[in-house]
ROBA-288099 format. One record per residue (C-alpha): residue number from 1; residue in three letters; chain; z, x, y negated. Coordinates in steps of 0.1 Angstrom, whole numbers, plus 2048, in hexadecimal, padded with zeros to 3 digits. Each point is the difference from the previous one (the first is absolute). Example, Ala and Ser with C-alpha at 12.3 -4.5 7.8 and 13.67 -1.06 7.14 Angstrom:
residues 2
> 1 ala A 84E 87B 82D
> 2 ser A 7F9 80E 7DE
end
This chain:
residues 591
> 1 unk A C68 944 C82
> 2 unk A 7F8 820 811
> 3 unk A 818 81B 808
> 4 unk A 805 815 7E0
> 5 unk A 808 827 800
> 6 unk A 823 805 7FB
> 7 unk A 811 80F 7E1
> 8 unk A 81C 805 7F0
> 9 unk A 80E 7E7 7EA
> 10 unk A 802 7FF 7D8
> 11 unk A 820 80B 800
> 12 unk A 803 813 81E
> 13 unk A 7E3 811 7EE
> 14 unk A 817 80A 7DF
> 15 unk A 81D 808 815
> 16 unk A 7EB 81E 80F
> 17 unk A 7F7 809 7DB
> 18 unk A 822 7FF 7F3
> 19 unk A 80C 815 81D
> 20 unk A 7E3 818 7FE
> 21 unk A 805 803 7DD
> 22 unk A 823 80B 807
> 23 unk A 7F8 81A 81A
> 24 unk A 7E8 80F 7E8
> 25 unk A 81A 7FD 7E5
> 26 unk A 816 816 817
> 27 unk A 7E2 815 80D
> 28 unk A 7FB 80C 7DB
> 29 unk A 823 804 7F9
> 30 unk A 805 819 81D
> 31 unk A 7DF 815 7F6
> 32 unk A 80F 800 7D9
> 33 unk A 826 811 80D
> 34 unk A 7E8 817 81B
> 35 unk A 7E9 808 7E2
> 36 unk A 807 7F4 7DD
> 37 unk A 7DB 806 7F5
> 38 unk A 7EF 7F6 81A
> 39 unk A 7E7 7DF 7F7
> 40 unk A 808 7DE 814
> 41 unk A 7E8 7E8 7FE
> 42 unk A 809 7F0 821
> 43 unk A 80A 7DE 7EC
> 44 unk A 7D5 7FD 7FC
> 45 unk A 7F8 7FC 827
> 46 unk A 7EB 7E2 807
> 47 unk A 812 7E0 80E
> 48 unk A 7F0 7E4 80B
> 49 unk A 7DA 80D 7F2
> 50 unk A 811 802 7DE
> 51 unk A 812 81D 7F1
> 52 unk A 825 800 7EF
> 53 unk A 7F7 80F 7E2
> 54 unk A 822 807 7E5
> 55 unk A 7E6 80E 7E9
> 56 unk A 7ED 7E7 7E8
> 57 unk A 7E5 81A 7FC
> 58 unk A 7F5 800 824
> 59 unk A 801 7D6 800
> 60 unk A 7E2 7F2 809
> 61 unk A 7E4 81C 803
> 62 unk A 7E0 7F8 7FE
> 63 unk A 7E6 80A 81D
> 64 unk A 7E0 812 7F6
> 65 unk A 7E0 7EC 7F9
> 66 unk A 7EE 7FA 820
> 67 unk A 7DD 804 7FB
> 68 unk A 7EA 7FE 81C
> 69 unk A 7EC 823 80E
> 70 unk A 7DB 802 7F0
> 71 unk A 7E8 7F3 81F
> 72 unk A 7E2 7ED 801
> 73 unk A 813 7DF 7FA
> 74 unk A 7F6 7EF 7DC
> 75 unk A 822 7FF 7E8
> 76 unk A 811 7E5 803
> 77 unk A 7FA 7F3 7D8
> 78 unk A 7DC 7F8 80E
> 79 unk A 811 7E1 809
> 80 unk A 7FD 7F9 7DC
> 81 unk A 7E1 7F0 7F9
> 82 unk A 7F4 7DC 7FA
> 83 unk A 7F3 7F8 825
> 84 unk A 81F 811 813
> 85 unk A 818 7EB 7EA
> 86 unk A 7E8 7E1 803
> 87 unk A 7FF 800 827
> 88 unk A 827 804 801
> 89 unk A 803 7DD 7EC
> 90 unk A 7EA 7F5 81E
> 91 unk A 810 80D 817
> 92 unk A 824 7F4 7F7
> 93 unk A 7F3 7E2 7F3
> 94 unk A 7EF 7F6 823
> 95 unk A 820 80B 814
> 96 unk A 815 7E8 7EC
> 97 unk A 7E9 7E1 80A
> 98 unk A 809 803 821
> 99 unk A 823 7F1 804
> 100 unk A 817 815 818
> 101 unk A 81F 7EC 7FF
> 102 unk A 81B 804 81A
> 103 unk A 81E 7E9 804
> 104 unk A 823 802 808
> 105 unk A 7F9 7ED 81F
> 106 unk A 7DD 80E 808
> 107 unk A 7FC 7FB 826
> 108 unk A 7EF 81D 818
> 109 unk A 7E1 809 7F8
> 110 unk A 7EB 7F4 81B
> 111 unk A 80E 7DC 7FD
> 112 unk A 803 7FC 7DA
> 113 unk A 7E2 7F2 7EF
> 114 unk A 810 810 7DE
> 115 unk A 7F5 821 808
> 116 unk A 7DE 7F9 7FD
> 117 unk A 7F7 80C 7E0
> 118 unk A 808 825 808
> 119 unk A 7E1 7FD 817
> 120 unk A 7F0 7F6 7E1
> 121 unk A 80E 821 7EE
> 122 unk A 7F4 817 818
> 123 unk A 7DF 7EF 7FE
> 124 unk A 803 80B 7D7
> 125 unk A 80B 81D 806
> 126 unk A 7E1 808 817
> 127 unk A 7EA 7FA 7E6
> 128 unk A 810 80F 7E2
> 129 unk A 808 822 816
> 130 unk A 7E0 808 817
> 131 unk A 808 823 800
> 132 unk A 823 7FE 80D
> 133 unk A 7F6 7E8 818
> 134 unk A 7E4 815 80C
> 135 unk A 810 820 801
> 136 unk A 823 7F7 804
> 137 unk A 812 7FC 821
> 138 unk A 80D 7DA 800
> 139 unk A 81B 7F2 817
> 140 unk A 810 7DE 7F8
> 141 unk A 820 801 80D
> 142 unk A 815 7DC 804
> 143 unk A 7DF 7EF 7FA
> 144 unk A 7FF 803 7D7
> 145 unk A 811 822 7FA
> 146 unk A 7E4 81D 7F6
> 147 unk A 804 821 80D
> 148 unk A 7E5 819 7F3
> 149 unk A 7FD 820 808
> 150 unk A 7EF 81E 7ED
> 151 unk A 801 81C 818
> 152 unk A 805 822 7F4
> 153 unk A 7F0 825 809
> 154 unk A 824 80D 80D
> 155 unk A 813 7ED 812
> 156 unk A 81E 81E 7FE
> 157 unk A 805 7E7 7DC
> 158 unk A 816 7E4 800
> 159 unk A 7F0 7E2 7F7
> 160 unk A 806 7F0 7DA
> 161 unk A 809 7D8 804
> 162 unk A 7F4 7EA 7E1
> 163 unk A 80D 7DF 804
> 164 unk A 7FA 7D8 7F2
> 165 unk A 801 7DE 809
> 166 unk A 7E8 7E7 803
> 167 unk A 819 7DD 7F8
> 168 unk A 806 7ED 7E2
> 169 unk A 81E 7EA 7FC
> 170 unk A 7EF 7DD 7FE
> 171 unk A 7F7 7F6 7DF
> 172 unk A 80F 7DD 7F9
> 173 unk A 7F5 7E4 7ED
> 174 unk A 7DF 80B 7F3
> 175 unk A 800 7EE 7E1
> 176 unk A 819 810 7F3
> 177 unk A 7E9 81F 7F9
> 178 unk A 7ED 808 7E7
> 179 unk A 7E3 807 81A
> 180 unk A 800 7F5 81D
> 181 unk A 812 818 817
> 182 unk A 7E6 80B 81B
> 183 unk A 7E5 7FF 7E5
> 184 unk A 802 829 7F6
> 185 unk A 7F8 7F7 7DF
> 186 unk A 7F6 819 7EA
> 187 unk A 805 7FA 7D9
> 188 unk A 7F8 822 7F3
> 189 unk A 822 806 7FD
> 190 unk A 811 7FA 81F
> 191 unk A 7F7 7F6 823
> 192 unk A 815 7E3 80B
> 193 unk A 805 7F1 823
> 194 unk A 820 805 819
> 195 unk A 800 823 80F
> 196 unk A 7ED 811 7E5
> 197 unk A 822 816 7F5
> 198 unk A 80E 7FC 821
> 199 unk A 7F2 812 80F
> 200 unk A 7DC 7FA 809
> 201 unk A 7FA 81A 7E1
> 202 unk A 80E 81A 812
> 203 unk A 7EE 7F8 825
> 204 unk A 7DF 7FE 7E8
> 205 unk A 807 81F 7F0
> 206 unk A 80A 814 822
> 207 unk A 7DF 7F6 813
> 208 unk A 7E9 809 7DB
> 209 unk A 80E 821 805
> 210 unk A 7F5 801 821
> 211 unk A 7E0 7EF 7F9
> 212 unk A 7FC 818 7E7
> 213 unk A 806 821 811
> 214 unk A 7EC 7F9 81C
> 215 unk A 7E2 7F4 7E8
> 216 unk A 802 828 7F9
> 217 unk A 802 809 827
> 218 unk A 820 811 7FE
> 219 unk A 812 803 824
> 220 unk A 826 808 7FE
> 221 unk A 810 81C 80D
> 222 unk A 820 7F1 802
> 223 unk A 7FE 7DA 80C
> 224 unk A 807 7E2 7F0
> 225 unk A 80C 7DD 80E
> 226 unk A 801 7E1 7EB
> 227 unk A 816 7E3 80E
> 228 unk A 7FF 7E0 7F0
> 229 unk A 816 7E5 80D
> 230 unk A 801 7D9 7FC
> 231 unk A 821 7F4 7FE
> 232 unk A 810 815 7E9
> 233 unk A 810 7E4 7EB
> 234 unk A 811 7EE 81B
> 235 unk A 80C 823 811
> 236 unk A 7E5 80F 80D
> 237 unk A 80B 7FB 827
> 238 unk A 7DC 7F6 80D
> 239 unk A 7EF 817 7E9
> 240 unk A 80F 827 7F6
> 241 unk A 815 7FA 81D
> 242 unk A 7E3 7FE 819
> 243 unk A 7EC 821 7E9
> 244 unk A 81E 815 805
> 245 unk A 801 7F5 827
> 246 unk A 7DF 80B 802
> 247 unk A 801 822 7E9
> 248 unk A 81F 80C 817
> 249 unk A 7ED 7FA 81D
> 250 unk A 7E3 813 7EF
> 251 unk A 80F 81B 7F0
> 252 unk A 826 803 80C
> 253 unk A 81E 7FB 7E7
> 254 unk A 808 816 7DE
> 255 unk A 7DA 80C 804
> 256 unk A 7F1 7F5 7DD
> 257 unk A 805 813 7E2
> 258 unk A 809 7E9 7E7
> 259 unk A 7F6 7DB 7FA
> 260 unk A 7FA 7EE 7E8
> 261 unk A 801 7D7 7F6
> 262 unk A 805 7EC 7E3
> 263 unk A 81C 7FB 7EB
> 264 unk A 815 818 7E6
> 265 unk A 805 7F3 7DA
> 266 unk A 7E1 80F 7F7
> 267 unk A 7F7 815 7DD
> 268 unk A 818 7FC 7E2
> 269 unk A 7FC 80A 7DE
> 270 unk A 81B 80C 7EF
> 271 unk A 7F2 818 7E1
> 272 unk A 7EE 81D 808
> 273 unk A 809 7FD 821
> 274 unk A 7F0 7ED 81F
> 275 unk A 81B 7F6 81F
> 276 unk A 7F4 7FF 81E
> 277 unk A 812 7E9 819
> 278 unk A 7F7 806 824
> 279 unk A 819 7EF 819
> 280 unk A 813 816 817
> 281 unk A 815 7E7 80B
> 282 unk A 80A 7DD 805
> 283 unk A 81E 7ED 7FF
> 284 unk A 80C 7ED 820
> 285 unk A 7FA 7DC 804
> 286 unk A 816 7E6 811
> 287 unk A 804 7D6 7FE
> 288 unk A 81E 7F2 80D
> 289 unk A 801 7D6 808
> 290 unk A 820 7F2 7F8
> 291 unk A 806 7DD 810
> 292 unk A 81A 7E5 7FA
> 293 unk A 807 7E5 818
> 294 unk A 819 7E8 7F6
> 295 unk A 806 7D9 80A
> 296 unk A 7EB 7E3 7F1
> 297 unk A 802 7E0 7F7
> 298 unk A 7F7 7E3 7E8
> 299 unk A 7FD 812 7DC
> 300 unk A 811 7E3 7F3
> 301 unk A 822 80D 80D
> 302 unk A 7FB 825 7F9
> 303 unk A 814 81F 804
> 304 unk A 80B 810 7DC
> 305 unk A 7E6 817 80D
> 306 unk A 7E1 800 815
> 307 unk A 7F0 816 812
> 308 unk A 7E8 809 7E2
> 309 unk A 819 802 7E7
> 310 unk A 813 81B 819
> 311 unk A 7E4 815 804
> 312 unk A 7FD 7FC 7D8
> 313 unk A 81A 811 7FC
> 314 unk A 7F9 81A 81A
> 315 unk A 7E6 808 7EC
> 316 unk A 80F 800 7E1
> 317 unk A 819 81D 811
> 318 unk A 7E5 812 811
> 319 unk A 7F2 802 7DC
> 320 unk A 81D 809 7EB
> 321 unk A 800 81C 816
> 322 unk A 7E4 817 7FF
> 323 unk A 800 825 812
> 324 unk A 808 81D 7EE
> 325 unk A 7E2 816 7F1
> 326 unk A 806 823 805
> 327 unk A 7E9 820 7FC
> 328 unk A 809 817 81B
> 329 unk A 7EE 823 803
> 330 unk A 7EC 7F8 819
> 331 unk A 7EE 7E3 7EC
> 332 unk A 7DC 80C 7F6
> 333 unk A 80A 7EB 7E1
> 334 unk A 816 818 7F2
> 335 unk A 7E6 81D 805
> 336 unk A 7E8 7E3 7E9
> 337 unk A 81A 802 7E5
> 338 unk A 801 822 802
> 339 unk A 7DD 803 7F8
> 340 unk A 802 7E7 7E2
> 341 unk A 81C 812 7F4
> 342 unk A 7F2 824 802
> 343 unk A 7D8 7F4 7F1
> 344 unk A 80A 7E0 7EB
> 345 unk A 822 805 7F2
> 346 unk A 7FB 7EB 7E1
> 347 unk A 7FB 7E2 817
> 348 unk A 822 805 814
> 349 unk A 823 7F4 7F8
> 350 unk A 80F 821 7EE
> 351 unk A 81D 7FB 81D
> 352 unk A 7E9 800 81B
> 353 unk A 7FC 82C 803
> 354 unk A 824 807 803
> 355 unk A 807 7E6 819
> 356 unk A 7E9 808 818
> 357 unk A 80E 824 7FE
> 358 unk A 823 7F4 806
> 359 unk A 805 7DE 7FB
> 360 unk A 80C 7E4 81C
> 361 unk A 7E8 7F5 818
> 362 unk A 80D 7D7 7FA
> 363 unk A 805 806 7DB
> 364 unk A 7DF 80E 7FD
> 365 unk A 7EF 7E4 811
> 366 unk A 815 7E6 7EF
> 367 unk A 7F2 80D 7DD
> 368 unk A 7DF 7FE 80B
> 369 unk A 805 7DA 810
> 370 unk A 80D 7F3 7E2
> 371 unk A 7DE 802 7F0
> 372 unk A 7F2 7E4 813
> 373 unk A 7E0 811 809
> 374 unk A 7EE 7FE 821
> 375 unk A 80B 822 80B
> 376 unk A 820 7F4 801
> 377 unk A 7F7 7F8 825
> 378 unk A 7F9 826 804
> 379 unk A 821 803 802
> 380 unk A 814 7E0 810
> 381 unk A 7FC 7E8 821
> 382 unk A 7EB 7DE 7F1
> 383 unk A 80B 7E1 80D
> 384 unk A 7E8 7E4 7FC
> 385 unk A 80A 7DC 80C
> 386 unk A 7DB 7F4 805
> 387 unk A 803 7E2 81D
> 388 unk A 81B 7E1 7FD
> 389 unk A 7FD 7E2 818
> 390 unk A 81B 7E2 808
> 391 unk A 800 7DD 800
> 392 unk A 7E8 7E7 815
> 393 unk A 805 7E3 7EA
> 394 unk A 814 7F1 7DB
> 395 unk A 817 7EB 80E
> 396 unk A 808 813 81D
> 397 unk A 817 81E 800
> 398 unk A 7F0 825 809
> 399 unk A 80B 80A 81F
> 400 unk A 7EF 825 7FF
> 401 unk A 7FB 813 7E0
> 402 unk A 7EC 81F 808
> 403 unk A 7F7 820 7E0
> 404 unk A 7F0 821 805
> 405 unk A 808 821 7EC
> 406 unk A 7E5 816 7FE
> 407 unk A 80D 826 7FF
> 408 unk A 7EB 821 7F2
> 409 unk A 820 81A 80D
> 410 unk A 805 81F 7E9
> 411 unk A 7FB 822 80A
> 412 unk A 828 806 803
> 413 unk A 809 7DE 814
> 414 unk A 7F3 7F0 821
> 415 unk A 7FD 7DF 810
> 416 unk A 825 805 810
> 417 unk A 80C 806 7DB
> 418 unk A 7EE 7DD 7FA
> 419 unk A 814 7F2 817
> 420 unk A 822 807 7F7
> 421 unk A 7F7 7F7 7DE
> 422 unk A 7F8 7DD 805
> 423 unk A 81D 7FD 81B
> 424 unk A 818 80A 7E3
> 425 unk A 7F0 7EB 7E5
> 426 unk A 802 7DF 817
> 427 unk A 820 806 80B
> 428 unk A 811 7EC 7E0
> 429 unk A 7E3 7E1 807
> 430 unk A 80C 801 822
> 431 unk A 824 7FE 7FB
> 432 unk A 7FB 7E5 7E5
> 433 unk A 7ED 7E5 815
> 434 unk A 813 807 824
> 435 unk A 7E0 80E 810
> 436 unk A 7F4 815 81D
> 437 unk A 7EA 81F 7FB
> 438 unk A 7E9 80E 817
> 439 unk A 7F0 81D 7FB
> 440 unk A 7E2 80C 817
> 441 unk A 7ED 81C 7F6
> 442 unk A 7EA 819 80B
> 443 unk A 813 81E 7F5
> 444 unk A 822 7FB 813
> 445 unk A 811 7E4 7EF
> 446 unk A 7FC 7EA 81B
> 447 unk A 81F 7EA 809
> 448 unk A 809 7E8 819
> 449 unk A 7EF 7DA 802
> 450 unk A 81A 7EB 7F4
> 451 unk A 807 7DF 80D
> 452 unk A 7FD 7E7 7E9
> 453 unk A 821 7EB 80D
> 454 unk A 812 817 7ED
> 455 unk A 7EC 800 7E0
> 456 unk A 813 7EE 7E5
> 457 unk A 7E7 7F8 7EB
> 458 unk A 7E5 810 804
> 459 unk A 7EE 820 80D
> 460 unk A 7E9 81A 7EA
> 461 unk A 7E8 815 814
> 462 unk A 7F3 820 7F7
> 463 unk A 7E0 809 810
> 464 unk A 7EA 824 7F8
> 465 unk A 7DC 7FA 7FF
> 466 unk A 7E8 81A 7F9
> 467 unk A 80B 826 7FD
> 468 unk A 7ED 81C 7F5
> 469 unk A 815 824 7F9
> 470 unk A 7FD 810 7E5
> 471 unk A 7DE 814 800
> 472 unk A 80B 82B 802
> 473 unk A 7F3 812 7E2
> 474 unk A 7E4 813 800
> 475 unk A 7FF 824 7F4
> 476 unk A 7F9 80A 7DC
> 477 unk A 805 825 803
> 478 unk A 7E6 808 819
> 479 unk A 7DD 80E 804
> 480 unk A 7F3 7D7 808
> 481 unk A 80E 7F4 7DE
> 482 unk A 7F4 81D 7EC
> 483 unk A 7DF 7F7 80A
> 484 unk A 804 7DA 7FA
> 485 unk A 815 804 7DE
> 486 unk A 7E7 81C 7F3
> 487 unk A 7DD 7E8 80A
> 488 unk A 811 7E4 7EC
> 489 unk A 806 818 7E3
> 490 unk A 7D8 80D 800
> 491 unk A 7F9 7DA 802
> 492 unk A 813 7F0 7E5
> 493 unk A 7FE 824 7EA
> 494 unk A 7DD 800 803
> 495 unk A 7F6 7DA 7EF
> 496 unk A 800 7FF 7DB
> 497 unk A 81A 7EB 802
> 498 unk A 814 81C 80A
> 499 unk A 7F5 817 7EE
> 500 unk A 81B 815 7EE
> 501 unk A 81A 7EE 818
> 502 unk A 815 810 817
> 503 unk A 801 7EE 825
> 504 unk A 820 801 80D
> 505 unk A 802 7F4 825
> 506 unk A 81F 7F3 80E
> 507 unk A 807 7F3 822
> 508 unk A 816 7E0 7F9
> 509 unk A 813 7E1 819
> 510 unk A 7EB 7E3 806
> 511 unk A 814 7DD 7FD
> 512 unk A 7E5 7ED 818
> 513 unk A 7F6 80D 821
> 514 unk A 7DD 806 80F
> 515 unk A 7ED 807 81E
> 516 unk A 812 825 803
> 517 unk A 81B 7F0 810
> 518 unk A 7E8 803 81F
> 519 unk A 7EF 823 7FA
> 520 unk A 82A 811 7FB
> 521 unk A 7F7 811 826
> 522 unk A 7E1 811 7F8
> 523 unk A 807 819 7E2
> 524 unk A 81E 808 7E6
> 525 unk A 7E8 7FF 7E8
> 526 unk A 7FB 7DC 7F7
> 527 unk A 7F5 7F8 7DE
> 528 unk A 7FA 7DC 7EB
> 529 unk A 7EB 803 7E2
> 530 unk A 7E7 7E8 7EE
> 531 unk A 7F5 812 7DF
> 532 unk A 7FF 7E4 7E9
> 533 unk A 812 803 7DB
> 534 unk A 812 7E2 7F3
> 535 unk A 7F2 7E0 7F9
> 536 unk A 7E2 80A 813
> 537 unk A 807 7EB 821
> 538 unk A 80E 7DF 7F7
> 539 unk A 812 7E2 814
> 540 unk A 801 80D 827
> 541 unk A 80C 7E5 811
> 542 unk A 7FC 7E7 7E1
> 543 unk A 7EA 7E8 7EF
> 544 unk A 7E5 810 7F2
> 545 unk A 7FC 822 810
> 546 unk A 7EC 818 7F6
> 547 unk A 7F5 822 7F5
> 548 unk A 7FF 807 7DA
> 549 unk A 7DB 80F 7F4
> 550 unk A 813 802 7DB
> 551 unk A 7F4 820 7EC
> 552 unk A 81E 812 809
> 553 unk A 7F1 821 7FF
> 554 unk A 7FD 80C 7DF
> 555 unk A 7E6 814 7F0
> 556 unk A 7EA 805 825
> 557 unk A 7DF 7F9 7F6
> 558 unk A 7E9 7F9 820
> 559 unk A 7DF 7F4 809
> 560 unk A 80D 7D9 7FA
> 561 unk A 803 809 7DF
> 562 unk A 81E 7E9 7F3
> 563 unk A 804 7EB 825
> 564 unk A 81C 81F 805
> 565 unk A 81C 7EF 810
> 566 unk A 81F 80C 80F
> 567 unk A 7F8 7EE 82B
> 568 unk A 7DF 80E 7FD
> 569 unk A 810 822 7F6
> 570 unk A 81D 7FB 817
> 571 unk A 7E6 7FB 81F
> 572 unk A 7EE 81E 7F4
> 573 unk A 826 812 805
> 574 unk A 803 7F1 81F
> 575 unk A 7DF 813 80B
> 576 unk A 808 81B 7F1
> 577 unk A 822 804 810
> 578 unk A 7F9 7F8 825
> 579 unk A 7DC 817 7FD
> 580 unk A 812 81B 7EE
> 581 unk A 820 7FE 81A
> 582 unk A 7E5 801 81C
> 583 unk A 7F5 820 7F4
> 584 unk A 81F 80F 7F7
> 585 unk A 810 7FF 822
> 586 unk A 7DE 803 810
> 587 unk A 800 826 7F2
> 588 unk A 826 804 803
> 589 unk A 802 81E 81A
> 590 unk A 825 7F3 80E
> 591 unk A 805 7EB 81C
end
């Protein structure tokens, strides 16, 4: 894992609020006793790219439409025509066939024959791109990452970072799909394979923009960098590791102006009202291995308990005891219910208003867990037992028992707070079976090796495995956002589909974690966003992936007559968004 950028923690981060928003508190109070009519408003400051607002009217304001300078560029809706939306099923459709898959245990890249078919990719790519790969400058970096780059007029710019991965996670047993997996069938409604909604449609959809710009010889003035790793599903060491290696060495750290990946929870519906789910940050990620070693022997003179059936019940207590949700001020989560408060209040619990004015930041959070829905994890550390392993053979007793917890850590907790937490909820397994624990971390918890002479009956190790910090939030108060927020609105406002709707962008927590754990050294500005409504991509990571072609847009009427289907429309929004975000912050006059 490479060396992250440090920050402050969850809750180190909510102290400073709290104690900010008592100094402010006592900053007004003295300017009300100097001056009784003097106006205070210091309680609105920004914090953490978000502002405290006490004041449901100024909740969740919405950015002006971004709508790109008149040039000699074509609109982007001329991406709405029967051929463009044809050759984007090719395209897609031949990307998919190629079958990127990296493994857990994918060796380097020069020695593992599995790599192979990226080679084949970038032979695809060639074809399908000739522009960008004529124009564009190419670097592969690690082998299989691409790093293009569009260079700009003035260099005085920063550069703008779009950002994709080439992988898959493999596929399975084929014959469990409906088409075969690295088929790209198309069946007028969707096109099927693995990759095709994660996220080969967005790499597509990057380089047609591209493709498309350059078909009408327009040169940036402000340059653009595409970086699209290979390994994004098993971590993305070898891959955006490598890219950001190489774009620090080319262009220094904090010098891009924003970048952008995949990711967000996409466009919601909710009325008259479209949501707009960017991510601006992610939660923290950490596994822990816990191990029991006890004594064996013949099974047919067995302990009241084996190993398995003590590590059964350390998992039962592990489960029983899940981590508190909580919605702190500093969650971009609470500025998302904000929004749906203040532009849909007919679809929020009546209760909802008041207590984000005043209400407790546990009892808040609590209400909203108990609903059971997925943004329950918005709010609370996820604990996941996926792995279990123990016992060599049936008549002989297990000797090791081994589970790992996977961990997505909520904004206001850390992998120390992880820590404790299991410590404490063991501590009554430990005590009831006369074991040992030892507990070696990588965040301090380390103890000492015991020896095993003095175990009574057994020892449990605690091991940490993979660690990733919780990502920092990106700004959704500044000059970078208003541009991103307002070309989203011009997009999604602009389709029939939207038509009459209002587009509400707001900057929400990601559960997962992407390849911007790599890119946190090169801008504040990171965004994760792939503009897809729901039921539109279907199965990542499942059996029977694929993007939906449904007519999901109602009322457009295009050149394929009745053929209108909600992929096709949602590459054509894809297009539109990159191309229009191209030009937007190619005529933006700020550094």
């Amino acid at each position: 894992m490479m060396p992250m950028r440090p920050r402050p923690r969850g809750e180190d981060l909510d102290k400073c609020d709290r104690g900010n928003k008592i100094l402010l508190e006592a900053a007004e109070a003295v300017v009300k006793v100097v001056d009784p009519k003097a106006e205070t408003q210091f309680l609105d400051v920004p914090r953490h790219g978000h502002s405290y607002r006490s004041d449901p009217e100024q909740w969740c304001p919405l950015p002006d439409v971004a709508v790109p300078k008149d040039d000699s560029l074509k609109p982007s809706e001329h991406f709405i025509n029967s051929e463009q939306l044809e050759l984007q099923v090719q395209r897609l459709s031949a990307a998919v066939r190629v079958p990127t898959e990296s493994y857990d245990d994918n060796g380097d890249v020069d020695e593992d024959p599995r790599w192979k078919p990226f080679e084949d990719f970038h032979q695809v790519l060639k074809q399908l791109f000739p522009l960008v790969h004529s124009q564009l400058k190419l670097r592969k970096v690690n082998r299989y990452g691409l790093l293009y780059t569009f260079k700009g007029t003035d260099t005085s710019k920063k550069p703008i970072l779009f950002t994709a991965h080439q992988d898959v996670v493999p596929a399975g047993t084929a014959s469990r799909w409906t088409y075969p997996p690295y088929e790209g069938h198309f069946d007028g409604s969707f096109i099927w394979g693995r990759g095709a909604a994660d996220c080969k449609n967005v790499l597509i959809g990057i380089l047609s923009a591209i493709e498309d710009l350059l078909s009408q010889s327009f040169v940036p003035r402000r340059t653009i960098v595409l970086a699209f790793g290979f390994d994004e599903e098993t971590g993305g060491v070898r891959g955006a590791a490598a890219l950001n290696q190489s774009l620090v060495e080319e262009w220094g750290p904090e010098s891009f102006l924003f970048v952008l990946d995949e990711g967000g929870m996409g466009i919601q519906s909710q009325g008259d009202v479209l949501y707009a789910y960017p991510g601006v940050g992610e939660k923290g990620y950490y596994d822990i291995q816990l191990t029991l070693e006890v004594k064996g022997g013949h099974s047919s003179r067995p302990p009241r308990h084996t190993g398995i059936g003590i590590m059964a019940d350390a998992i039962v207590a592990l489960e029983n005891e899940p981590y508190a949700p909580r919605l702190t001020h500093s969650n971009p989560f609470r500025r998302v219910l904000e929004c749906r408060t203040k532009y849909s209040p007919e679809a929020v619990q009546p209760w909802l208003r008041d207590a984000l004015l005043s209400g407790d930041e546990y009892e808040i959070a609590k209400k909203l867990a108990e609903e059971e829905t997925e943004e329950k994890w918005l709010l609370q550390t996820s604990q996941a037992i996926d792995v279990i392993n123990g016992g060599i053979k049936v008549n002989a007793l297990p000797e090791n028992v081994e589970f790992q917890v996977n961990h997505r850590i909520a904004l206001h907790e850390s992998a120390q707070y992880i820590d404790g937490h299991i410590q404490k909820v063991l501590e009554p397994i430990i005590r009831k079976y006369d074991l040992e624990l030892h507990f070696n971390t990588r965040n301090g918890s380390d103890s000492e090796e015991l020896d095993k002479e003095t175990v009574s009956s057994g020892t449990l190790k605690a091991k940490g495995l993979q660690v990733i910090d919780i990502a920092p939030i990106s700004a959704t108060d500044n000059n970078v956002w208003s541009i991103f927020s307002g070309t989203i609105r011009h997009i999604f406002e602009s389709t029939e589909s939207g038509t009459g709707k209002t587009v509400v962008p707001a900057g929400n927590i990601m559960t997962g974690n992407t390849d911007t754990v790599h890119y946190w050294n090169l801008t504040d500005n990171i965004y994760r966003f792939t503009p897809s409504r729901n039921g539109t991509r279907l199965n990542q990571h499942g059996i029977d992936e694929r993007m939906g072609l449904t007519a999901h847009l109602e009322g457009i009427r295009l050149y394929y007559g009745k053929l209108s289907n909600d992929t096709r429309h949602f590459e054509v929004r894809l297009l539109n968004l990159f191309t229009d975000l191209i030009r937007n912050f190619d005529s933006w006059e700020d550094a």
